[in-house]
N, C-alpha and C positions, 0 to 999 in steps of 0.2 A: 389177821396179824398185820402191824404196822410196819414193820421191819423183819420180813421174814430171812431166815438163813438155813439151808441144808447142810447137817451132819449127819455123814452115814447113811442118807437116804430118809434122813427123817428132815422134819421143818420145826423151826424154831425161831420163836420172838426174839429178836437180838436185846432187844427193851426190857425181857423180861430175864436174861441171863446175869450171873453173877458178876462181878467187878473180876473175880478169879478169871472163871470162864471165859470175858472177855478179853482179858490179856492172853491167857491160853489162845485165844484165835487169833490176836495178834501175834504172838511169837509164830503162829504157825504160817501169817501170810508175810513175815520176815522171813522166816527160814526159807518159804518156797521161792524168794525172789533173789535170796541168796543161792538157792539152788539152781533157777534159773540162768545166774549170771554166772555160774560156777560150769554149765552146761556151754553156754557159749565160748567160757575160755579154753576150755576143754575141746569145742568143734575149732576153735583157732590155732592151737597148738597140734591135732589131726592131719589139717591142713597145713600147715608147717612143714609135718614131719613128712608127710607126701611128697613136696615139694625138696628138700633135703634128699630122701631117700634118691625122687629122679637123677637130680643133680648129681648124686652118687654113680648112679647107672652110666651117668654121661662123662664121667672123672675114669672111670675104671676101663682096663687095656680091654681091648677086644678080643685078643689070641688066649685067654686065662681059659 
């Protein structure tokens, strides 16, 4: 295989896949990078909220 690629644990000629198929694999390594960057905005707004919440702890009366 000149261009091989694993789907599902199988191997596959990328050369030999369809014009379909190969957009199909592009949509799928778009989505996974939009996933990716969707993941980190997500650990940033986590870390946000952490950081909020202390600030909270440190706002609020002691005697409650």
């Amino acid at each position: 295989m000149a261009n091989p690629i694993t789907i599902d644990g199988k191997e596959y000629d990328l050369d030999t896949l369809s014009e379909a198929a190969k957009s199909q694999l592009t949509n799928i390594q778009i989505t996974d990078q939009e996933i990716a960057r969707l993941q980190q905005r997500l650990a940033i707004a986590q870390t946000a909220r952490q950081a909020y919440a202390r600030a909270l702890q440190g706002e609020l009366p002691a005697d409650a």
